[in-house]
C-alpha positions as a LaTeX table, in Angstrom:
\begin{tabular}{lrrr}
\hline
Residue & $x$ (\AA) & $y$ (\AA) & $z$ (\AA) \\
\hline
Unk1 & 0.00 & 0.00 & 0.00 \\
Unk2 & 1.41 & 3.48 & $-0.93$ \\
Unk3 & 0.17 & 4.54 & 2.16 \\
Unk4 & 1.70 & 2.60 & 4.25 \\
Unk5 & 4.98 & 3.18 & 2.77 \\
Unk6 & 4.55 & 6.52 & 2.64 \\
Unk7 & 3.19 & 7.01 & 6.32 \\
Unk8 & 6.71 & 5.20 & 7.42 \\
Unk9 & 9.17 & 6.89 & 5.79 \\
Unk10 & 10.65 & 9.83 & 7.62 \\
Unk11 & 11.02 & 13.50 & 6.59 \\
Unk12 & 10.52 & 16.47 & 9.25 \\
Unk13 & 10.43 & 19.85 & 7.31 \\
Unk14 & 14.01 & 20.67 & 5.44 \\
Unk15 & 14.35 & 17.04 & 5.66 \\
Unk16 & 12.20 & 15.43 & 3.08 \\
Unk17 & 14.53 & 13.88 & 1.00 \\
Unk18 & 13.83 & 10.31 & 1.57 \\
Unk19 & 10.00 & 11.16 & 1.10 \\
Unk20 & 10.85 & 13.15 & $-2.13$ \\
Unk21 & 12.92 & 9.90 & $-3.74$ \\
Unk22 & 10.07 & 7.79 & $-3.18$ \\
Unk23 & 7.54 & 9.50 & $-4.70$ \\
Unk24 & 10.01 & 10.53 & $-7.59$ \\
Unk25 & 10.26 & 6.85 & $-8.26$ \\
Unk26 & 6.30 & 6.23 & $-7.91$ \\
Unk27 & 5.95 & 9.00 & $-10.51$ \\
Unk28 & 8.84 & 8.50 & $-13.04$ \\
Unk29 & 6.42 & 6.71 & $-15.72$ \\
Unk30 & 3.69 & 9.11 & $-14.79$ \\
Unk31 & 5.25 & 12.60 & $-15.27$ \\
Unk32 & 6.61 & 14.16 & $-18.50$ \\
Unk33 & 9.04 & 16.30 & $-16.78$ \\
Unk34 & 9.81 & 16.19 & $-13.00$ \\
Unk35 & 12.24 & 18.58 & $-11.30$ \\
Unk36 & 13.73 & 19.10 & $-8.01$ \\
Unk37 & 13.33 & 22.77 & $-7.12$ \\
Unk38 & 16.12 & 24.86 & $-4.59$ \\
Unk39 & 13.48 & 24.56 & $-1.72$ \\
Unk40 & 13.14 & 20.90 & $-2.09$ \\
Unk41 & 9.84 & 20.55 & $-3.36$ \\
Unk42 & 9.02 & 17.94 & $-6.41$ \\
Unk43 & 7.74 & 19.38 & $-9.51$ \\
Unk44 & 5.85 & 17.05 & $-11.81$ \\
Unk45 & 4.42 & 18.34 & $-14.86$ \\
Unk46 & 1.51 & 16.42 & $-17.16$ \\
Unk47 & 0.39 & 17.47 & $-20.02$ \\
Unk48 & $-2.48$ & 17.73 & $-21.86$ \\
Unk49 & $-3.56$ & 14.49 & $-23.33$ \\
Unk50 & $-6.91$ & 15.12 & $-24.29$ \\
Unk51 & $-8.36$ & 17.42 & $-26.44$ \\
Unk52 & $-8.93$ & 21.46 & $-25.75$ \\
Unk53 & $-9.70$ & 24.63 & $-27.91$ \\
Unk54 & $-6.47$ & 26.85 & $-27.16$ \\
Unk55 & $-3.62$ & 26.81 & $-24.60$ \\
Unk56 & $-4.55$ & 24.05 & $-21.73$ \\
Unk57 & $-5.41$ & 25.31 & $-17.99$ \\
Unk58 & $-2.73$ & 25.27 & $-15.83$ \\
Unk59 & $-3.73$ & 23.55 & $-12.96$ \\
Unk60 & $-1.18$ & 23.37 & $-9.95$ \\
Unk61 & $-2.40$ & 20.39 & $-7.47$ \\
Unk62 & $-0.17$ & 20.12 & $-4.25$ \\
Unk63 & 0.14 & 17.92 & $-1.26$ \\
Unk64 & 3.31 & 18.59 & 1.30 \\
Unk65 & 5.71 & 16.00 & 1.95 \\
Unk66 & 7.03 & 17.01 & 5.36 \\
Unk67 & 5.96 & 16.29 & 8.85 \\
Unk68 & 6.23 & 17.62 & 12.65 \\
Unk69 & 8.45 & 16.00 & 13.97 \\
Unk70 & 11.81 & 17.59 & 16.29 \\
Unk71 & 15.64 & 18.45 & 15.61 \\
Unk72 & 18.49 & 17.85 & 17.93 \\
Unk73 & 19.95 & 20.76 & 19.32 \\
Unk74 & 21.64 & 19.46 & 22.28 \\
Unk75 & 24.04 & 16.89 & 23.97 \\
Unk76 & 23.97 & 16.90 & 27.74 \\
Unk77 & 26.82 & 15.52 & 29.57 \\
Unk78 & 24.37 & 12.13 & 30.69 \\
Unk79 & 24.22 & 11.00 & 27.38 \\
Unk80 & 20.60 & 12.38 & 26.83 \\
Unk81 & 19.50 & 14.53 & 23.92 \\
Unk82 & 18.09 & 17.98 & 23.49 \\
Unk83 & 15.63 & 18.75 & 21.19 \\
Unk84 & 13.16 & 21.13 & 19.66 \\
Unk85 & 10.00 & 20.92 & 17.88 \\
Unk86 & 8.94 & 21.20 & 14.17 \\
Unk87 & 5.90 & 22.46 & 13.51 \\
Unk88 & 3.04 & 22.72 & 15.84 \\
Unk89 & 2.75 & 19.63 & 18.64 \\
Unk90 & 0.77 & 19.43 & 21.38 \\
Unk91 & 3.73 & 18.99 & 24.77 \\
Unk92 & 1.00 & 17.18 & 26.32 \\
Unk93 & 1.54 & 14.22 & 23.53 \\
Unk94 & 5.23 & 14.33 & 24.52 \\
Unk95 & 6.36 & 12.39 & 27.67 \\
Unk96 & 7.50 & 8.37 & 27.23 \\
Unk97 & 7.02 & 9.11 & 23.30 \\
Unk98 & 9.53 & 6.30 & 21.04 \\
Unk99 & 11.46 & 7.89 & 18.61 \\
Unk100 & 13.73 & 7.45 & 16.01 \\
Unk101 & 17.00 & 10.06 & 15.37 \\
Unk102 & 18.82 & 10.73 & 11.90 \\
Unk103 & 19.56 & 8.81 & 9.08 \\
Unk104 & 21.07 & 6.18 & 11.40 \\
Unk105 & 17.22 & 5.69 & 13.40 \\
Unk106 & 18.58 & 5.58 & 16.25 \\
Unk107 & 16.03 & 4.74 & 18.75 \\
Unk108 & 15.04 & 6.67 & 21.99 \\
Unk109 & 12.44 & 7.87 & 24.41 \\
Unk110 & 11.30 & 11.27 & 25.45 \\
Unk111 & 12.26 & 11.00 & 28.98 \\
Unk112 & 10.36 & 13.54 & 32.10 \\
Unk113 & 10.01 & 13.46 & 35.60 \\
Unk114 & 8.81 & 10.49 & 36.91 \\
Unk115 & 5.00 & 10.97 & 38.56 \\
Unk116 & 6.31 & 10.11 & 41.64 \\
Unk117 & 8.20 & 13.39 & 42.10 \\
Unk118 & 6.04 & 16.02 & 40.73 \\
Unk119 & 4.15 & 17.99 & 43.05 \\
Unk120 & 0.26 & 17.89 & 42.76 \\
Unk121 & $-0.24$ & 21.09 & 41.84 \\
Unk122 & 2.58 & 20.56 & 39.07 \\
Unk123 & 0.36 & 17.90 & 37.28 \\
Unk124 & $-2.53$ & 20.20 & 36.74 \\
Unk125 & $-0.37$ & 21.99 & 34.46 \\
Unk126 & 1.02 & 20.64 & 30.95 \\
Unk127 & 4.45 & 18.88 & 30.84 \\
Unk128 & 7.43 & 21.72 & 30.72 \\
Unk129 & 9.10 & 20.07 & 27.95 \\
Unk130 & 11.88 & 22.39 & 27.73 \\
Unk131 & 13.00 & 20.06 & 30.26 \\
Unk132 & 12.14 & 16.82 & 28.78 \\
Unk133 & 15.76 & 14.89 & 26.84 \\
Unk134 & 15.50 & 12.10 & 24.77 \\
Unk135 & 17.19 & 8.84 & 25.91 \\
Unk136 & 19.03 & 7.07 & 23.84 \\
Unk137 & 20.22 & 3.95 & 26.48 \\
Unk138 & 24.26 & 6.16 & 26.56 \\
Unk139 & 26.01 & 7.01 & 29.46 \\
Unk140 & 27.69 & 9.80 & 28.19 \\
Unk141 & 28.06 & 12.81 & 26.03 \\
Unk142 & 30.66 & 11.08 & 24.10 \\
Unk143 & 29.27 & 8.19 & 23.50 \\
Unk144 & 25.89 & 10.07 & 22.12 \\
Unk145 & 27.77 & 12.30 & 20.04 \\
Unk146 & 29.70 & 9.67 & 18.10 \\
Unk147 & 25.88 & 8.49 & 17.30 \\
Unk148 & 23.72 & 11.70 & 16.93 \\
Unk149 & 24.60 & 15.33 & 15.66 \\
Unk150 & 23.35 & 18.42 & 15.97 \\
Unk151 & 20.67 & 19.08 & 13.34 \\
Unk152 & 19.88 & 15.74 & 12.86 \\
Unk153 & 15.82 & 14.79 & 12.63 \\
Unk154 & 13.89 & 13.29 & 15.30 \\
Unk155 & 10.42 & 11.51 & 13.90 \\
Unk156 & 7.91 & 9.60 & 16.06 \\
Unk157 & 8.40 & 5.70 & 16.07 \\
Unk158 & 5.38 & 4.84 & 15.09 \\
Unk159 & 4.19 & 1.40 & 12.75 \\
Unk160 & 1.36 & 1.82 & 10.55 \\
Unk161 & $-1.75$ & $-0.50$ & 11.20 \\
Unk162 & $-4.78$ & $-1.72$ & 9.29 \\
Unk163 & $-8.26$ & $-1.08$ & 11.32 \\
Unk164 & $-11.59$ & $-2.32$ & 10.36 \\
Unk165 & $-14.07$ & $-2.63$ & 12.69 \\
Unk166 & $-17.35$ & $-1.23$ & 11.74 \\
Unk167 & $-16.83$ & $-0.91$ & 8.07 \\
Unk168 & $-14.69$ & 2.41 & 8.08 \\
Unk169 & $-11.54$ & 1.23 & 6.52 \\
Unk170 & $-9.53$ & 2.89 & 9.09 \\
Unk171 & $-5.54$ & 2.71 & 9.23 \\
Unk172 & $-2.69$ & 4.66 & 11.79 \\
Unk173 & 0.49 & 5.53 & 11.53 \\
Unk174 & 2.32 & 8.79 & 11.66 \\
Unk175 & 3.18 & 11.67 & 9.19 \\
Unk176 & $-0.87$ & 11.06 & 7.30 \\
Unk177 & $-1.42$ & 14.80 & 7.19 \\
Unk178 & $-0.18$ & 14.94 & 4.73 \\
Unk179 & 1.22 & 11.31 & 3.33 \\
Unk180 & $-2.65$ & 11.01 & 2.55 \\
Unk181 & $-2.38$ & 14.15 & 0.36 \\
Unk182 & 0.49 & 12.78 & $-1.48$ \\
Unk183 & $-0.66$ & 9.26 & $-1.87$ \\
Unk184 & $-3.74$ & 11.00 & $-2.99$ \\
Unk185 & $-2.06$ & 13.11 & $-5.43$ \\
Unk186 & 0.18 & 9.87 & $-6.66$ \\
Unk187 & $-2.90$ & 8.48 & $-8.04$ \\
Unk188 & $-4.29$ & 11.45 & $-9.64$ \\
Unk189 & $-1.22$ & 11.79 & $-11.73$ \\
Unk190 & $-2.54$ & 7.95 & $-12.98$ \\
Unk191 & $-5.16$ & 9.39 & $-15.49$ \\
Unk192 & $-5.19$ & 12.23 & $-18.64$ \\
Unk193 & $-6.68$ & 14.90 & $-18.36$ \\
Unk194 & $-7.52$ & 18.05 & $-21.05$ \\
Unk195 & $-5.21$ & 20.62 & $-18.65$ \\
Unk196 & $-1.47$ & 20.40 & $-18.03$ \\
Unk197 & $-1.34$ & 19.18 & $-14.61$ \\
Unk198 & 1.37 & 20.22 & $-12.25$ \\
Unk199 & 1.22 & 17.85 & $-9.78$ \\
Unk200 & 3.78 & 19.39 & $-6.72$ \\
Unk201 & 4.42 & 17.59 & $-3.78$ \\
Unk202 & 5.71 & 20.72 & $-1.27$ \\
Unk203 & 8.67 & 20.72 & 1.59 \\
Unk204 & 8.43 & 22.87 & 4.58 \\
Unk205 & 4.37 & 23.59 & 4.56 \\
Unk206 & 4.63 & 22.89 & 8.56 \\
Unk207 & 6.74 & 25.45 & 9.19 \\
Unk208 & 5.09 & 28.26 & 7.07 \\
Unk209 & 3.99 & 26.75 & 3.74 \\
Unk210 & 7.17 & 28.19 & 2.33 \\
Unk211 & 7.47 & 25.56 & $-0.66$ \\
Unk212 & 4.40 & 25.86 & $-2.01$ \\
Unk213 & 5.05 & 29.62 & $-2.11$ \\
Unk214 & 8.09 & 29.05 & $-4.15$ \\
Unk215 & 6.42 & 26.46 & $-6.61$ \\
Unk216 & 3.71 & 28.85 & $-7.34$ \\
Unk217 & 5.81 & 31.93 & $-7.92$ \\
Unk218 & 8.02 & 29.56 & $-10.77$ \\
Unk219 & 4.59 & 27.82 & $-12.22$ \\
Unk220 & 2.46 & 30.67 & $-12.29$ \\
Unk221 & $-0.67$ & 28.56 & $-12.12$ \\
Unk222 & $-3.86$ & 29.63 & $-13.26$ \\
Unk223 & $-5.58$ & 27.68 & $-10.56$ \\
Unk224 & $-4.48$ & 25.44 & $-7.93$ \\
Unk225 & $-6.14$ & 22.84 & $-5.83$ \\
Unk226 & $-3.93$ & 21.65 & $-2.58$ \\
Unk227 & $-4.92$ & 17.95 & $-0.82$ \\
Unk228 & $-4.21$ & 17.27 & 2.78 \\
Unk229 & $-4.99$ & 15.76 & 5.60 \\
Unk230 & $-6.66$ & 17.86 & 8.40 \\
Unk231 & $-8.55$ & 18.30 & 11.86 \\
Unk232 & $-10.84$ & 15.44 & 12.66 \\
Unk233 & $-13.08$ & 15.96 & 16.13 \\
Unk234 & $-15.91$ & 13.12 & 15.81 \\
Unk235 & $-15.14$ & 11.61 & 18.94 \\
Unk236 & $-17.96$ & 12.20 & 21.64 \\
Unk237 & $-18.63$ & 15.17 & 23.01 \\
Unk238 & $-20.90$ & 16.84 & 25.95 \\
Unk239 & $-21.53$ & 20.04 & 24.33 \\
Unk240 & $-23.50$ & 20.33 & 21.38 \\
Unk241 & $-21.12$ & 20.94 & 19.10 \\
Unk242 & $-20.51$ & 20.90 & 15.20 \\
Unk243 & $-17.63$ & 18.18 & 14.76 \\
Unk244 & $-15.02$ & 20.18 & 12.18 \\
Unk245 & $-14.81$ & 17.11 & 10.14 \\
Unk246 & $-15.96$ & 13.11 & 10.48 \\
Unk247 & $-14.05$ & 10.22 & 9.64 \\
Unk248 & $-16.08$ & 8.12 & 6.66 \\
Unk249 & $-18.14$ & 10.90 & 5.57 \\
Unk250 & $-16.02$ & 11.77 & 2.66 \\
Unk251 & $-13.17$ & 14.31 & 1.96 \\
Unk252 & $-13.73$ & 17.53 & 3.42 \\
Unk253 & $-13.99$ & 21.17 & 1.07 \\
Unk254 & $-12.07$ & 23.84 & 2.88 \\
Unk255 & $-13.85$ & 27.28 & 2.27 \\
Unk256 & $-12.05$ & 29.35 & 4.71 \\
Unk257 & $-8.86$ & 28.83 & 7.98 \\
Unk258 & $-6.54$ & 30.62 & 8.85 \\
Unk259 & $-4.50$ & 31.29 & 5.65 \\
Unk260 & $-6.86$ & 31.35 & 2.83 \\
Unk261 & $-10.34$ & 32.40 & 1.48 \\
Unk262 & $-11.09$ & 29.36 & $-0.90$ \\
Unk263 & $-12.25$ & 30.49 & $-4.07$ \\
Unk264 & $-15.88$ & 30.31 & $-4.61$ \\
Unk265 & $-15.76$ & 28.73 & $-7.31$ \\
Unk266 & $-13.19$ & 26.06 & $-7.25$ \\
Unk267 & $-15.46$ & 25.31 & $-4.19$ \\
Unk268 & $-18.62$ & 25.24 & $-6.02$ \\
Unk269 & $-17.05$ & 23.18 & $-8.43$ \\
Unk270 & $-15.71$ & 20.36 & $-6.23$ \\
Unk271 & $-19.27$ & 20.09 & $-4.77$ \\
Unk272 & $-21.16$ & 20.27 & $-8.35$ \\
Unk273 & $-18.73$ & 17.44 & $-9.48$ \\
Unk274 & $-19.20$ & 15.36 & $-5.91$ \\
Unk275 & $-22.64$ & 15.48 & $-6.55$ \\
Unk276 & $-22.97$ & 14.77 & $-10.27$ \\
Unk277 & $-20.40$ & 11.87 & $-9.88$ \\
Unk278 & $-21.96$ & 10.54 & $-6.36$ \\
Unk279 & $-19.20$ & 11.19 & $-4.42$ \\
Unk280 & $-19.64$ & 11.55 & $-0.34$ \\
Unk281 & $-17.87$ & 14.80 & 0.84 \\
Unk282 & $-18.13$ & 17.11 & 4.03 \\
Unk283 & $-17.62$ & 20.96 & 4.42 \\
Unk284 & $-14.48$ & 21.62 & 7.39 \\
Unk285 & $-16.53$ & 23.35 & 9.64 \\
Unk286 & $-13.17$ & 24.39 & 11.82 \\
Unk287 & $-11.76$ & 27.77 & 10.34 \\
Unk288 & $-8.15$ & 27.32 & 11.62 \\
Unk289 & $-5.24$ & 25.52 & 10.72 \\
Unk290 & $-3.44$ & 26.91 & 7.64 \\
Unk291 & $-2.61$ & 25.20 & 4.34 \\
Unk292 & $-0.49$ & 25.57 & 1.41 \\
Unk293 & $-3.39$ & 26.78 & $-0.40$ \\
Unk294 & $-2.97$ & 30.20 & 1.49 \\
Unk295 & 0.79 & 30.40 & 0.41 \\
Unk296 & $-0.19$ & 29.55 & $-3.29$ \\
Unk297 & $-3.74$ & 31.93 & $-3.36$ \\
Unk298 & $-0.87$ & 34.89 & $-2.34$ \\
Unk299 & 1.72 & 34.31 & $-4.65$ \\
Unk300 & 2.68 & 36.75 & $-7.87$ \\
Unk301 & $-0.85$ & 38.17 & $-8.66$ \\
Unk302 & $-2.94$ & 36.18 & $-7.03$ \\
Unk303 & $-4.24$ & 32.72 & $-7.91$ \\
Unk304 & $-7.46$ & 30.69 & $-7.03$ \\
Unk305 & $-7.12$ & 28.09 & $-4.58$ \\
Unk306 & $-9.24$ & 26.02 & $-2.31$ \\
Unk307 & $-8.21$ & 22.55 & $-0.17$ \\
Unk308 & $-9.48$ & 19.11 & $-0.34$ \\
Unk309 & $-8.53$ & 17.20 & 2.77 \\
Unk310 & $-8.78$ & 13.47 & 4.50 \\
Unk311 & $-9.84$ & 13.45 & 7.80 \\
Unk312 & $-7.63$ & 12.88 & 10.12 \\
Unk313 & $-8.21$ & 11.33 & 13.56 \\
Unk314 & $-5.30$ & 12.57 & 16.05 \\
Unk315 & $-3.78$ & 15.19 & 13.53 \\
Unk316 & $-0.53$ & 16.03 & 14.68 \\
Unk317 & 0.21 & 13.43 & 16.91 \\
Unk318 & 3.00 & 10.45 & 16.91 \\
Unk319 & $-0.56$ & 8.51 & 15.66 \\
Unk320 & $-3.51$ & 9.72 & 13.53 \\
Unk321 & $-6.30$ & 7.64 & 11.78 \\
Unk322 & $-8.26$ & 7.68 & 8.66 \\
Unk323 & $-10.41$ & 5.93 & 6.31 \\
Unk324 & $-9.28$ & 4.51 & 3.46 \\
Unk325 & $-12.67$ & 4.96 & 2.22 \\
Unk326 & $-12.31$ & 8.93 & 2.56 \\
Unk327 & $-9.19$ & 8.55 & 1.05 \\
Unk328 & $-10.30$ & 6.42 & $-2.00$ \\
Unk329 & $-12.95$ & 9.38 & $-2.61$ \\
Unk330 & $-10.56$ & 12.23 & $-2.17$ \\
Unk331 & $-8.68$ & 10.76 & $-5.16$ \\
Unk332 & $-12.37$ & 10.13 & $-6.78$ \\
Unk333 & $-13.20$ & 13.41 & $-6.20$ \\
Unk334 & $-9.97$ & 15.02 & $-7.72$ \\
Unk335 & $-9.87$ & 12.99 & $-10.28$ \\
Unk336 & $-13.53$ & 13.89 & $-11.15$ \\
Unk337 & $-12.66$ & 17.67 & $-11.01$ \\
Unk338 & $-9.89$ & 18.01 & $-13.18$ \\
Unk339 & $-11.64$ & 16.01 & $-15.85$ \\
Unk340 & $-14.09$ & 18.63 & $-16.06$ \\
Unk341 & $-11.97$ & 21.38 & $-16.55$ \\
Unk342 & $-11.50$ & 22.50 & $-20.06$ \\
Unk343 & $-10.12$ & 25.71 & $-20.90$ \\
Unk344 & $-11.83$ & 28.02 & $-18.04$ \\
Unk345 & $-13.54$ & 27.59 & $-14.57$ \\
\hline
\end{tabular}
């Protein structure tokens, strides 16, 4: 499963070169041109195979290849290993955490006060993690720098698992916002369509959506559709609340977070083609979180953009869950879309 593969290989933003060889290899027969850009994002161009009165669309679809995850910026003189974060994580999530550390994986645990020595009043409060280290089972500075570096990436340890109770076609595993977007975007570059379709799978969204900025400054695209995976609150709740999104119900339109405005149309159109096609899908009822759809809507003069996202159970966390079902439809969906674009929205 591409998934699956996907979900366990490692790539904390600036460091998404392993993710980025794998998918260049997934797309090789797929793309007619595919470029590495100075950023680090993957640039694969389709083009047109089908017919269309005048110059094709171009249609820029992006998922982001990085994920939260920590870099080493300390040694101490035990052995243990300092480290800060990447992206936005929860401290809470932190304490007795496995993870793995640079290219070598070496293994180790995010290591805190035991409960037996923190004061009552100090558990009401969330972990202080600028005092957490990661142990790596060494004795000694020494002996952990001859195994870990500064700069090198820390990811979550995390194996991927299939879950199927109840019909959902749920899986886990780390790194799925946005592996889901990418696995997503994988299969989209599967079929022709009548637009030249630059499929761009984006480094360092989680730290600003700074790739996808870049890409859409060199494509110029004259419309751009970003996948991803993204907040996912169905669990129960007292108050009567509108869950942001539900795992199973479909991929989730985006019309406004944080970063963007979603286009009206490109909004109206995913829902028009959902419908036509019979395609489950969900609004996001949340309107935070960013995506790179706000970094591409802002770049040169302005360029419509709207998301398309997988519900994610856990977003952000060393393990999230989906459905594969809402995953099969996101690509459905996308798929769908782009087929009905000709030479205008």
């Amino acid at each position: 499963m591409i998934l699956q593969e996907l979900s366990d290989l490692r790539g904390v933003s600036g460091c998404e070169r392993d993710v980025r060889a794998y998918i260049s290899d997934q797309v090789r027969e797929l793309a007619d041109e595919r470029r590495t850009d100075a950023l680090g994002n993957l640039i694969c161009l389709r083009r047109a195979r089908r017919p269309v009165d005048g110059t094709p669309l171009k249609v820029m679809v992006a998922a982001h290849m990085d994920e939260i995850g920590f870099l080493v910026t300390g040694i101490n003189r035990d052995g243990t290993v300092r480290f800060g974060k990447v992206g936005g994580i929860d401290d809470r999530i932190l304490l007795s955490k496995q993870v793995l550390i640079g290219d070598q994986k070496i293994p180790g645990v995010i290591g805190y006060r035991p409960i037996h020595l923190i004061s009552a009043k100090d558990r009401q409060a969330a972990p202080d993690v600028s005092r957490a280290a990661i142990d790596i089972g060494s004795s000694s500075k020494t002996s952990t720098e001859a195994r870990v570096s500064l700069g090198d990436q820390i990811t979550f340890r995390t194996s991927f698992q299939t879950m199927e109770p109840g019909g959902l076609r749920c899986v886990s595993g780390k790194a799925l916002d946005d592996r889901a977007g990418c696995a997503v975007l994988i299969d989209v570059l599967r079929e022709d369509y009548a637009v030249d379709l630059y499929a761009v799978f984006t480094a360092q969204e989680e730290v600003g959506m700074r790739g996808a900025r870049v890409a859409a400054d060199a494509i110029r695209p004259d419309l751009a559709f970003v996948l991803e995976g993204t907040v996912c609150d169905d669990l129960p709740k007292e108050e009567d609340l509108s869950h942001v999104t539900e795992v199973g119900k479909g991929p989730a339109i985006t019309f406004m977070d944080r970063s963007v405005v979603a286009d009206r149309r490109l909004v109206d159109l995913l829902v028009r083609t959902a419908q036509a096609n019979g395609i489950p899908y969900q609004f996001k009822k949340g309107v935070f979180g960013g995506t790179d759809a706000g970094a591409i809507q802002l770049s040169r003069e302005g360029v419509p953009a709207v998301a398309l996202a997988v519900p994610c159970r856990n977003i952000h966390a060393p393990v999230s869950i989906l459905s594969l079902n809402d995953l099969d439809n996101a690509t459905r969906l996308m798929v769908a879309t782009l087929h009905g674009l000709k030479g205008s929205l």
